[in-house]
C-alpha positions, -999 to +999 in steps of 0.1 A: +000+000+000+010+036-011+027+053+021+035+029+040+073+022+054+100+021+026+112-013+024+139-025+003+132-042-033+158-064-055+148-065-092+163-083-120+169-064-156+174-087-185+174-085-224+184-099-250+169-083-282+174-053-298+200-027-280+201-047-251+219-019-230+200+007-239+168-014-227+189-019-194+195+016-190+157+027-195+146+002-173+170+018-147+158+053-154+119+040-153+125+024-117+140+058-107+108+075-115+086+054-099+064+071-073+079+066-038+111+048-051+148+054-053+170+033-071+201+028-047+224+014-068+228-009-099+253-045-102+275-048-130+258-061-163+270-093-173+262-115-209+247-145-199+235-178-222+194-178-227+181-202-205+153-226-215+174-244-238+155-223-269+174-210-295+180-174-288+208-147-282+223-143-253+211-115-222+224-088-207+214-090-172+218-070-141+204-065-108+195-032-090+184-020-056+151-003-048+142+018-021+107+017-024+071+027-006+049+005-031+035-028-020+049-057-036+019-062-059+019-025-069+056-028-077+050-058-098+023-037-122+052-007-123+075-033-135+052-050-162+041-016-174+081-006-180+081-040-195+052-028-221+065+005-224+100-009-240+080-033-266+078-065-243+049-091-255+041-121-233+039-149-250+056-185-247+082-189-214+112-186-219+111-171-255+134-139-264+120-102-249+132-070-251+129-064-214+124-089-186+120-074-152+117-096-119+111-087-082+134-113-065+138-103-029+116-075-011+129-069+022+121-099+045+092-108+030+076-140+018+049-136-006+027-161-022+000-144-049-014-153-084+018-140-104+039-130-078+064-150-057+090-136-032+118-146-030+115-155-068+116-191-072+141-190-095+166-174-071+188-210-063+188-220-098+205-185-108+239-178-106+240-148-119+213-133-095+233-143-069+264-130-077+246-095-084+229-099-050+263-105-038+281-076-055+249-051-041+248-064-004+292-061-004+284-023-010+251-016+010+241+019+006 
C-alpha cells in the first residue's frame, strides 16, 4: 500500500533483443521514476546464455536495488508496465524479450499471490542473480 514504510526491493533487468543496454539503461531510469522509489544502486551487467534451452541470443542482465514505498503487488504492475512500455509481448516462457524485469527479494518478505512469488523461485537456480545480489549487499548503501 502507497505510504507505508519504505522497504527494500531487489529487481532483475534482462534483455536480449534489440539494443540490449540501452533497454537496461531505461529500465533503470523508469524504476528511478517510480512514485515513492529510489534506485540505490545498480550491479555490473554481465552477458549470460538464454536459459530454457531455446534457440535465442544471449542477455544482458543486471540487478538493482530499490528503495521503495509501493506494495509488492503495486511494484510488480510498475515493473510490467516498463516491460510494455519498452515493446515486451508475453507470449511462450522462456522465448526472447526485449525487457524482462523480476522482483526477486523485497525486504524480509515471503509472498505467495497469483503471479507473484517472493523470493523469486528462480533465485537457487541463478547464478548470476546471486552474484549480483552479492556484488549489491558487499556495498550496502
Amino acid at each position: 500500500m502507497k505510504g507505508s514504510r519504505a522497504e527494500r526491493a531487489w529487481v532483475a533487468l534482462g534483455s536480449n533483443l534489440g539494443d540490449r543496454a540501452a533497454h537496461l539503461a531505461a529500465a533503470r531510469a523508469g524504476l528511478a521514476t517510480l512514485p515513492g522509489t529510489a534506485l540505490l544502486a545498480a550491479s555490473s551487467v554481465e552477458e549470460t546464455p538464454p536459459l530454457g534451452g531455446m534457440d535465442q541470443p544471449p542477455y544482458l542482465n543486471q540487478m538493482v536495488v530499490l528503495e521503495t514505498t509501493l506494495a509488492p503487488m503495486e511494484l510488480l504492475a510498475a515493473l510490467q508496465r516498463l516491460e510494455r512500455g519498452a515493446g515486451r509481448i508475453r507470449g511462450e516462457r522462456w522465448a526472447p524479450r526485449t525487457l524482462d524485469l523480476d522482483i526477486v527479494l523485497y525486504g524480509d518478505r515471503h509472498v505467495a499471490e497469483p503471479g507473484l512469488t517472493i523470493p523469486h523461485p528462480e533465485l537457487p537456480r541463478r547464478d548470476f542473480w546471486r552474484r549480483e545480489l552479492e556484488e549489491l549487499r558487499a556495498h550496502e548503501c
